[in-house]
C-alpha positions as protocol buffer text, in pm:
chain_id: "A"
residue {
  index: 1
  type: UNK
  ca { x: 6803 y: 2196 z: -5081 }
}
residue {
  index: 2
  type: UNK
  ca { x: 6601 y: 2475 z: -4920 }
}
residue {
  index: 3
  type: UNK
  ca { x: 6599 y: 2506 z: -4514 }
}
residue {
  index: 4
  type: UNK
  ca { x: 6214 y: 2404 z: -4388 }
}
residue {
  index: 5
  type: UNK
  ca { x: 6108 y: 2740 z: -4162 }
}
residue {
  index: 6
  type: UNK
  ca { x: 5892 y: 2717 z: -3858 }
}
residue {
  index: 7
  type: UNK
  ca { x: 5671 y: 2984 z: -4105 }
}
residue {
  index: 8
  type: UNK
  ca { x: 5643 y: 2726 z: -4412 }
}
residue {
  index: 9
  type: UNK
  ca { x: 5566 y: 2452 z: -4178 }
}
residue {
  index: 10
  type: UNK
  ca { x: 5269 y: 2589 z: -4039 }
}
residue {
  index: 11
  type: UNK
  ca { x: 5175 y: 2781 z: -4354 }
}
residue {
  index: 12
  type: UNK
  ca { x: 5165 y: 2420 z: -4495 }
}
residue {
  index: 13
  type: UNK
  ca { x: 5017 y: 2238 z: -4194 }
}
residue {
  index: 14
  type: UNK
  ca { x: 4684 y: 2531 z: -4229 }
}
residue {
  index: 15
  type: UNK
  ca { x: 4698 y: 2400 z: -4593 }
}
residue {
  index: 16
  type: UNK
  ca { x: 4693 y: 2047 z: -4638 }
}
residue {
  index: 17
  type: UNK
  ca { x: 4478 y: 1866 z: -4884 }
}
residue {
  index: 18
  type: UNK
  ca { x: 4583 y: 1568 z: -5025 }
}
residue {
  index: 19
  type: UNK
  ca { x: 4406 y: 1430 z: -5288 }
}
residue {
  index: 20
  type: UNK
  ca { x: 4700 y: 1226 z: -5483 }
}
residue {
  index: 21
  type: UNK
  ca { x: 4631 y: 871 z: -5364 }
}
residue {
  index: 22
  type: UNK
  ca { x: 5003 y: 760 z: -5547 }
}
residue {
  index: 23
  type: UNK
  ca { x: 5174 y: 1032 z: -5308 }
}
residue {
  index: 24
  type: UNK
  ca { x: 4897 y: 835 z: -4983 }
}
residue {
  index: 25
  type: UNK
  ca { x: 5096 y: 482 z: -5034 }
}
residue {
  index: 26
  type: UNK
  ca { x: 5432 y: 641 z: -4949 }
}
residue {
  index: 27
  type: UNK
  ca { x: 5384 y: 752 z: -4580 }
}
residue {
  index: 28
  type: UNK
  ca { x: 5156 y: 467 z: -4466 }
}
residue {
  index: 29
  type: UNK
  ca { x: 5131 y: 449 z: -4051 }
}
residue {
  index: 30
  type: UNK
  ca { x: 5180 y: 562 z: -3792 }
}
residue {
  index: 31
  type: UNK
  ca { x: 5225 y: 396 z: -3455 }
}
residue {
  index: 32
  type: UNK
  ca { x: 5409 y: 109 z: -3273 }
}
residue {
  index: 33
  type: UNK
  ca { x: 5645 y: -120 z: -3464 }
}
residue {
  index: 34
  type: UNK
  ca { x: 5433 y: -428 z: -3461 }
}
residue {
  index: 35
  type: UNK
  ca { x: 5070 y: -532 z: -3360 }
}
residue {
  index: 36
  type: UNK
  ca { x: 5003 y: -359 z: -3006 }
}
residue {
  index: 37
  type: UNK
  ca { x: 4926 y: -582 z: -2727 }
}
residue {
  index: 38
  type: UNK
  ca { x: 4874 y: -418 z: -2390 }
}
residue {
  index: 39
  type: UNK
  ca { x: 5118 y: -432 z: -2038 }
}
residue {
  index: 40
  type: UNK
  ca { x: 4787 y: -534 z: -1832 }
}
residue {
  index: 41
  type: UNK
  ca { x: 4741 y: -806 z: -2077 }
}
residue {
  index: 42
  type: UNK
  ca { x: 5088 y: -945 z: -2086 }
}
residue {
  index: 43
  type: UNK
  ca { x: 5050 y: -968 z: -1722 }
}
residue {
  index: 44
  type: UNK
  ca { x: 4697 y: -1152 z: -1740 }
}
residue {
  index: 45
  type: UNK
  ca { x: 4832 y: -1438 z: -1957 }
}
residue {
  index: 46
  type: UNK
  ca { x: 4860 y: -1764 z: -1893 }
}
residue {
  index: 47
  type: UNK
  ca { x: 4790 y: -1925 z: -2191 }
}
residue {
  index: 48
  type: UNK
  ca { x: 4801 y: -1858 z: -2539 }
}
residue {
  index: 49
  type: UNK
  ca { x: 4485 y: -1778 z: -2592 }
}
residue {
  index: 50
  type: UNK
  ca { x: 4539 y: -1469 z: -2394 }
}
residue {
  index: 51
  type: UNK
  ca { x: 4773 y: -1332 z: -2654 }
}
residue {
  index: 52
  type: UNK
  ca { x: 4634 y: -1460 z: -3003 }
}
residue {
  index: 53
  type: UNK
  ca { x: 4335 y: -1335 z: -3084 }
}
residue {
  index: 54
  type: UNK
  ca { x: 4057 y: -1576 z: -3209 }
}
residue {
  index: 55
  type: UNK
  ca { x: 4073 y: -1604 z: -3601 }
}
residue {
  index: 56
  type: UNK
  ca { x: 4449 y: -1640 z: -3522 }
}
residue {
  index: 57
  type: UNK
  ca { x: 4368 y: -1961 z: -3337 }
}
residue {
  index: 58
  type: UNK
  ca { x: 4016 y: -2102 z: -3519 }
}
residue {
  index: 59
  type: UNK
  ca { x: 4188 y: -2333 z: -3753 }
}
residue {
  index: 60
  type: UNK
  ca { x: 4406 y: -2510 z: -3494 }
}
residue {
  index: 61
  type: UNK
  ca { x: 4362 y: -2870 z: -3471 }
}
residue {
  index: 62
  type: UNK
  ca { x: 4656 y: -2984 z: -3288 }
}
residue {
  index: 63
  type: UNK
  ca { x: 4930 y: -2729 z: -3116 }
}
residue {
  index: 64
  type: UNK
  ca { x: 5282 y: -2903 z: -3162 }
}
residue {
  index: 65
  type: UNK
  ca { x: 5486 y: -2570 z: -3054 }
}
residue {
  index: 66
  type: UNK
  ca { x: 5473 y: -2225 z: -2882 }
}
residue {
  index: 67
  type: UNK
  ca { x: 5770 y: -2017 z: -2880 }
}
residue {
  index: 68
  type: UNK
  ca { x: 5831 y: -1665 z: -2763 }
}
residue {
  index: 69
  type: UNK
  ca { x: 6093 y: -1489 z: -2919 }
}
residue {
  index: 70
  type: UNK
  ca { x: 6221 y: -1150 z: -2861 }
}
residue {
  index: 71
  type: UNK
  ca { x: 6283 y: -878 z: -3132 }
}
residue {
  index: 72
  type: UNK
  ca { x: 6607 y: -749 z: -3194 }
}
residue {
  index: 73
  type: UNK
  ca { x: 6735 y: -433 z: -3406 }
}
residue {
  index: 74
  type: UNK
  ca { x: 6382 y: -558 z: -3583 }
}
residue {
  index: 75
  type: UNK
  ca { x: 6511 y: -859 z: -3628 }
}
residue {
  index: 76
  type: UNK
  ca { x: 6453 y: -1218 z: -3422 }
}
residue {
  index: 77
  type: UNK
  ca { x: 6693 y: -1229 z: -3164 }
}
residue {
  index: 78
  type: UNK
  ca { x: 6817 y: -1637 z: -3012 }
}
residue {
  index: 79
  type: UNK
  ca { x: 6664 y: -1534 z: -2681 }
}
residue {
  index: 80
  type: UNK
  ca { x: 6337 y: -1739 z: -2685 }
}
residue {
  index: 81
  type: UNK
  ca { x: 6110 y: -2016 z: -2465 }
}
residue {
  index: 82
  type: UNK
  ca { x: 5938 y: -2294 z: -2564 }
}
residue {
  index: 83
  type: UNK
  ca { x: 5642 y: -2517 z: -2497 }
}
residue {
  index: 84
  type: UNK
  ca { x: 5411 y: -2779 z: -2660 }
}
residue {
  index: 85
  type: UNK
  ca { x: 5104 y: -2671 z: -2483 }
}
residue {
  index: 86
  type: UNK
  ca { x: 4844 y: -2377 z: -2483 }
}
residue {
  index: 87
  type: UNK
  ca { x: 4937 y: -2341 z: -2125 }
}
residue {
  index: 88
  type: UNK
  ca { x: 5256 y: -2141 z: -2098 }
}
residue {
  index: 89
  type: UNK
  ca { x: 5553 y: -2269 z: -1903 }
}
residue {
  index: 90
  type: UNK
  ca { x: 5688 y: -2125 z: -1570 }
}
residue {
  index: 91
  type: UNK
  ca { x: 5986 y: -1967 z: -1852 }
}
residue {
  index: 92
  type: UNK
  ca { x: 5735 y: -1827 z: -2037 }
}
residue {
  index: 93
  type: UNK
  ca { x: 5561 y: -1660 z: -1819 }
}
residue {
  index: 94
  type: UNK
  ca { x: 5874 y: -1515 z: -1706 }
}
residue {
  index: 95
  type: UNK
  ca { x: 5978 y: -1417 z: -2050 }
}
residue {
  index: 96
  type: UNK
  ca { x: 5656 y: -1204 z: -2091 }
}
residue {
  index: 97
  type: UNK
  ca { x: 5664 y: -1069 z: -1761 }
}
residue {
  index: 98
  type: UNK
  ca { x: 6009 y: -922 z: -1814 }
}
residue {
  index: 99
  type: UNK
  ca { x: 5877 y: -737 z: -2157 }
}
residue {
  index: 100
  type: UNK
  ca { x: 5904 y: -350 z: -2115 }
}
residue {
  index: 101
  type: UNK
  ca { x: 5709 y: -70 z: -2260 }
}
residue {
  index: 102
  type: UNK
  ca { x: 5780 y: -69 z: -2663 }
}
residue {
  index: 103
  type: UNK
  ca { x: 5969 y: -388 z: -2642 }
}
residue {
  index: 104
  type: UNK
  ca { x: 5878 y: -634 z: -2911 }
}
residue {
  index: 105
  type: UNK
  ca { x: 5823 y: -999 z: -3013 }
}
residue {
  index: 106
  type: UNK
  ca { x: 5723 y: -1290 z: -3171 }
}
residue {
  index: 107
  type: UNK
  ca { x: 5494 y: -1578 z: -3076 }
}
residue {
  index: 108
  type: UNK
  ca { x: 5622 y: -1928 z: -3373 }
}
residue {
  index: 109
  type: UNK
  ca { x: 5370 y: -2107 z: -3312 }
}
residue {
  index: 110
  type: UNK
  ca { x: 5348 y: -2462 z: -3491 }
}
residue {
  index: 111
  type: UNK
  ca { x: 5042 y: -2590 z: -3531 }
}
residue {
  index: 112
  type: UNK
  ca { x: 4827 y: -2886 z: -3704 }
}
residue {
  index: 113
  type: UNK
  ca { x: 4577 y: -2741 z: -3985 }
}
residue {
  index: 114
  type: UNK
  ca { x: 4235 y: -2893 z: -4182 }
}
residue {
  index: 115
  type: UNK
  ca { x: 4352 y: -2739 z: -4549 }
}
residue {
  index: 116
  type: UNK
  ca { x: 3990 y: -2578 z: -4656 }
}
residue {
  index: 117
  type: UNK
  ca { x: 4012 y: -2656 z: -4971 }
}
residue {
  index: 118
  type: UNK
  ca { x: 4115 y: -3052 z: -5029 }
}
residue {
  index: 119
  type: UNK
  ca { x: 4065 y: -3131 z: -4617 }
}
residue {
  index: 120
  type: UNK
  ca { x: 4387 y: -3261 z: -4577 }
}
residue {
  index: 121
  type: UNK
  ca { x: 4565 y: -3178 z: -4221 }
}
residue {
  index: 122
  type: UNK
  ca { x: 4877 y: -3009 z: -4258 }
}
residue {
  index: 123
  type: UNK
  ca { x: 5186 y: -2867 z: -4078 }
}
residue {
  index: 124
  type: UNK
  ca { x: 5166 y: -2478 z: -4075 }
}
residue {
  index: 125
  type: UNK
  ca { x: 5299 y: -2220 z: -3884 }
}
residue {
  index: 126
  type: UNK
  ca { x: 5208 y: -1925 z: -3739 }
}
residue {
  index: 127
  type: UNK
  ca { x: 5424 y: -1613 z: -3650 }
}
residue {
  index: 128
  type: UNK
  ca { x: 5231 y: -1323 z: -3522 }
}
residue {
  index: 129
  type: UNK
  ca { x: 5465 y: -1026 z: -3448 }
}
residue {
  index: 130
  type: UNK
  ca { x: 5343 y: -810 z: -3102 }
}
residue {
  index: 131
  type: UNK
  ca { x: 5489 y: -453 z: -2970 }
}
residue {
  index: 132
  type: UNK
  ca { x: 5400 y: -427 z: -2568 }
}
residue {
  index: 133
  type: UNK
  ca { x: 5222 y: -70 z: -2546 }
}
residue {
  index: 134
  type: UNK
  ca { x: 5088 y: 129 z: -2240 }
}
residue {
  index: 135
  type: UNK
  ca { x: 4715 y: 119 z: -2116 }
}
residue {
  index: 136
  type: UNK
  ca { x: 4704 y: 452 z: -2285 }
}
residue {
  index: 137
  type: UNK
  ca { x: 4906 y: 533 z: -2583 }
}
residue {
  index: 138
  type: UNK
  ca { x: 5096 y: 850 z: -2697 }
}
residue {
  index: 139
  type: UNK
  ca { x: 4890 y: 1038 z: -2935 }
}
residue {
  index: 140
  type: UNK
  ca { x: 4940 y: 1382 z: -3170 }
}
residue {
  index: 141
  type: UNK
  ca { x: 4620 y: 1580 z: -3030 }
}
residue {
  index: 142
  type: UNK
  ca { x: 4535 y: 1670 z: -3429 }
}
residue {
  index: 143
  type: UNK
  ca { x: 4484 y: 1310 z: -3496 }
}
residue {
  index: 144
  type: UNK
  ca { x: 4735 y: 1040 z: -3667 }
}
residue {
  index: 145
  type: UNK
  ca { x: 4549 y: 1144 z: -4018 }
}
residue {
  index: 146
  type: UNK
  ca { x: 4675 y: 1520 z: -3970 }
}
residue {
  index: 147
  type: UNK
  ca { x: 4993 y: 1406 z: -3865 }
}
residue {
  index: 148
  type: UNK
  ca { x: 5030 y: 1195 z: -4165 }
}
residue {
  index: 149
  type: UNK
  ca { x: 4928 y: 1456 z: -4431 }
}
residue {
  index: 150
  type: UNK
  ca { x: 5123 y: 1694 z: -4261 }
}
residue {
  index: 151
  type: UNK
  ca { x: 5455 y: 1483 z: -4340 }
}
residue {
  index: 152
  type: UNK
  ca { x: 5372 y: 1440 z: -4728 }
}
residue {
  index: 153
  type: UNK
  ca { x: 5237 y: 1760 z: -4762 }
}
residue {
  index: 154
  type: UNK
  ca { x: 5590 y: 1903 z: -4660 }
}
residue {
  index: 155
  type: UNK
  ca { x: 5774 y: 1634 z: -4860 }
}
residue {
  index: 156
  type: UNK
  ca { x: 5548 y: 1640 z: -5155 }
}
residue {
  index: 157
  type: UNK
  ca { x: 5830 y: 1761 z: -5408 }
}
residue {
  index: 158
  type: UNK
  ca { x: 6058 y: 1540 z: -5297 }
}
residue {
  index: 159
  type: UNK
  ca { x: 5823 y: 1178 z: -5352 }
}
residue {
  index: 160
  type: UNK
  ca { x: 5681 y: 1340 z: -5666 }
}
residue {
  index: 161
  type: UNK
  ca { x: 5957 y: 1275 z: -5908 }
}
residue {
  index: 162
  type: UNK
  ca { x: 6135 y: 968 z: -5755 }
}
residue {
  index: 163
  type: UNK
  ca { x: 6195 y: 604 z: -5963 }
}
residue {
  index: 164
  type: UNK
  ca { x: 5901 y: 391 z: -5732 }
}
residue {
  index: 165
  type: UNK
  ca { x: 6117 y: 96 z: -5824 }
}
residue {
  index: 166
  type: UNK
  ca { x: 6440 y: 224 z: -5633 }
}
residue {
  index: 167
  type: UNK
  ca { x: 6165 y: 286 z: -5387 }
}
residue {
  index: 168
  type: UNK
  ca { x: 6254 y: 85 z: -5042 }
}
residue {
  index: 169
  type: UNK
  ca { x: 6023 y: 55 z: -4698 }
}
residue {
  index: 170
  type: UNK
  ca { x: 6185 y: 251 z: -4429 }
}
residue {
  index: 171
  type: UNK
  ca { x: 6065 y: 323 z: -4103 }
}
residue {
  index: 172
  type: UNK
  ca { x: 6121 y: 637 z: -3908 }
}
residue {
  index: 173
  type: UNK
  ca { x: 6122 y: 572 z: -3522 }
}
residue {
  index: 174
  type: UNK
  ca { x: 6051 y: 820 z: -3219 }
}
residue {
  index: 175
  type: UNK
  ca { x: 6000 y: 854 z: -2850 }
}
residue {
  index: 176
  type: UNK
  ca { x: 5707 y: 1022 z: -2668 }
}
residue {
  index: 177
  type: UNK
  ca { x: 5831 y: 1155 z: -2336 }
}
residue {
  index: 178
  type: UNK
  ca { x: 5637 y: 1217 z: -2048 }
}
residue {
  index: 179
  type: UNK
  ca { x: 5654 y: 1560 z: -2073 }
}
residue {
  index: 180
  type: UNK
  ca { x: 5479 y: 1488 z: -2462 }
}
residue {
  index: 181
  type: UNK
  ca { x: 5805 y: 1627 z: -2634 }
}
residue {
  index: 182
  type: UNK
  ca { x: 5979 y: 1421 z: -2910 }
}
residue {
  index: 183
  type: UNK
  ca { x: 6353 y: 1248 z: -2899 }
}
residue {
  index: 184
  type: UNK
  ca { x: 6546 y: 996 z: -2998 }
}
residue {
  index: 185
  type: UNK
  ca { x: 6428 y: 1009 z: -3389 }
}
residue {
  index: 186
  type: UNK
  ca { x: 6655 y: 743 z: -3589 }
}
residue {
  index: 187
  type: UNK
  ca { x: 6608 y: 586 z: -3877 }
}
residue {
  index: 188
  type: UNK
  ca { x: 6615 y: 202 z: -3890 }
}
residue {
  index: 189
  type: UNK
  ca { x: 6713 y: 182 z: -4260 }
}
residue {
  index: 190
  type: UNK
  ca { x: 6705 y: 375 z: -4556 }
}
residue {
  index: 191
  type: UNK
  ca { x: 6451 y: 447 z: -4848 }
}
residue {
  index: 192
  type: UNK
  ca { x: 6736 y: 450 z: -5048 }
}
residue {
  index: 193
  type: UNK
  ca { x: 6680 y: 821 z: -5116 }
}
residue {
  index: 194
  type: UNK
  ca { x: 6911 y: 997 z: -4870 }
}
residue {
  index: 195
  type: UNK
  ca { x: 6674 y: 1359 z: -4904 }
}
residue {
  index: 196
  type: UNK
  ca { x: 6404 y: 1178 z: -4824 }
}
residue {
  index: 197
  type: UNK
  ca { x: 6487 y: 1002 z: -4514 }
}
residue {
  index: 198
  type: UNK
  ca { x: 6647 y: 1373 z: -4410 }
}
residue {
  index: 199
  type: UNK
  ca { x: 6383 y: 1533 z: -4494 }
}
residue {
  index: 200
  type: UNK
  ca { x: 6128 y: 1284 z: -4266 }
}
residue {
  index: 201
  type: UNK
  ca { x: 6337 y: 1339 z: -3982 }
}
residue {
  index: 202
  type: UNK
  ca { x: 6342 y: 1681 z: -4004 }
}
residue {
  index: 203
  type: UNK
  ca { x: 6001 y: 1726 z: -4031 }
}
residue {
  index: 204
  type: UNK
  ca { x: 5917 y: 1520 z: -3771 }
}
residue {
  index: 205
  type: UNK
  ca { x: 6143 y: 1662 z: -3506 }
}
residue {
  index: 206
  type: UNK
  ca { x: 5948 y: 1986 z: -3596 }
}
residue {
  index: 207
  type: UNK
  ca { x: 5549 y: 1896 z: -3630 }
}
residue {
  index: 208
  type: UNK
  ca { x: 5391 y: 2204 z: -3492 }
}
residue {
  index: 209
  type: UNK
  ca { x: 5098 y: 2135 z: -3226 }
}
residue {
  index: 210
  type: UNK
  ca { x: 5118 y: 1870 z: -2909 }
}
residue {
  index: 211
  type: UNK
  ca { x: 5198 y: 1497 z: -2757 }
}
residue {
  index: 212
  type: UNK
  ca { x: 4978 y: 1360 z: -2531 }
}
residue {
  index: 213
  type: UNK
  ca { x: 5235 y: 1151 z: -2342 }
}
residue {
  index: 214
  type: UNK
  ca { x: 5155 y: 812 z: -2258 }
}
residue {
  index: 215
  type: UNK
  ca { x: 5016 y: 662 z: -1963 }
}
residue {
  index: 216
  type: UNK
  ca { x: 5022 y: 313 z: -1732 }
}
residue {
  index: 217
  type: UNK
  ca { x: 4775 y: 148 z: -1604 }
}
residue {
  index: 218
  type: UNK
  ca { x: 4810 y: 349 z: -1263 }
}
residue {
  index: 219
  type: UNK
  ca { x: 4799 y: 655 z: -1504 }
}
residue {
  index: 220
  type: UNK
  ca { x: 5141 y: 774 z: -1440 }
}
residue {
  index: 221
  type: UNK
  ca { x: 5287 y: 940 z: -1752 }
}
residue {
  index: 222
  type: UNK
  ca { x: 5561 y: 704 z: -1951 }
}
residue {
  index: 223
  type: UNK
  ca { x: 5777 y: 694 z: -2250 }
}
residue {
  index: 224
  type: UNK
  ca { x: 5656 y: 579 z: -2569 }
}
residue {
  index: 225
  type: UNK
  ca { x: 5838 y: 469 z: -2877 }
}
residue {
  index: 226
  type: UNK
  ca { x: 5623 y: 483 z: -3212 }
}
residue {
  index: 227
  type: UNK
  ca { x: 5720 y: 456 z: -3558 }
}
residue {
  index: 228
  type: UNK
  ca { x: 5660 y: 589 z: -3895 }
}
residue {
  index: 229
  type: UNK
  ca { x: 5644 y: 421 z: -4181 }
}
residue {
  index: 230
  type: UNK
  ca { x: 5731 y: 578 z: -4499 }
}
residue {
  index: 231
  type: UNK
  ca { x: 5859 y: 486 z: -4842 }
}
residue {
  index: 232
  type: UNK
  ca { x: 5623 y: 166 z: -5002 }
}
residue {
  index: 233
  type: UNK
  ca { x: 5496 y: -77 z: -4804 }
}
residue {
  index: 234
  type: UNK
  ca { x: 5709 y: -334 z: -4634 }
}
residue {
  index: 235
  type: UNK
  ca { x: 5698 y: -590 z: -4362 }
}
């Protein structure tokens, strides 16, 4: 496999033009693991209609549950709180309170539903899936478009001849320092081709251009974990 130079990478990067919508589906987004809910609105909340967002909450006739559970290695961890009411409990206010930056969970919530179509109520549950972001997030200064078709253009040969079936959702994760530098790149599985997932990670640890870092809600320049998701879309 030939070495990727700083020269073909911004030969490349000048070049771009995607127009191969098959190659668009396998590097997909860009940007925090789950949905992104704010630190300034985490520390707002007091009920749950602070966190879910309207349409989330229109067809809810009668709340049974509310549980906040904490992510894990992407997966749902044991550590969790639980109420019956919109109103969150004294533990789960502390639970939210003690979210960090790029920490993320889940909010089971069990609920009583009208079924639209025979009018029936019903038992259903909801499970919306939240990553705790600054007031301002890290961005590439070209634009998360650029930064996308920059990382197929310079992995084009390597999707273009693959088996889509052996094809598995992988995501590529990254930090943002302060200083708008990238670390910490890891990969949280594979996409069960082993030059591809090199190949991501090398390209990302060398996108040419700038960060802008991060920033609270006192503007004060943090760390930023984001996440790029490559291979066909997953959950």
């Amino acid at each position: 496999q030939t070495q990727i130079t700083e020269k073909d990478l911004a030969f490349n990067f000048m070049h771009t033009n995607i127009d191969n919508n098959e190659l668009a589906k396998f590097i997909y987004d860009i940007g925090p693991r789950f949905s992104p809910i704010k630190m300034s609105a985490i520390k707002k909340a007091n009920s749950i209609k602070d966190i879910l967002d309207d349409n989330q909450l229109n067809n809810v006739k009668e709340l049974k549950s509310v549980s906040f559970r904490l992510m894990k290695n992407d997966k749902r961890s044991e550590l969790q709180e639980i109420g019956t009411t919109s109103t969150l409990t004294k533990s789960q206010l502390t639970f939210i309170n003690s979210l960090t930056y790029s920490t993320s969970f889940v909010v089971e919530t069990e609920y009583v539903q009208k079924n639209p179509q025979c009018g029936k109520l019903e038992l259903t549950t909801l499970t919306p899936h939240y990553t705790v972001v600054p007031e301002v997030q890290a961005e590439y200064e070209g634009g998360k478009e650029s930064l996308m078709e920059f990382l197929r253009e310079n992995s084009l040969e390597l999707w273009k001849d693959i088996d889509e079936k052996e094809l598995q959702p992988a995501k590529l994760f990254f930090t943002v320092t302060k200083s708008g530098a990238i670390s910490n790149i890891y990969l949280d599985r594979t996409s069960n081709f082993p030059k591809i997932d090199k190949r991501m990670k090398e390209l990302l640890s060398k996108v040419p251009g700038n960060w802008n870092s991060a920033t609270n809600s006192l503007g004060e320049k943090i760390y930023q974990e984001l996440v790029v998701s490559f291979g066909l879309m997953g959950c």
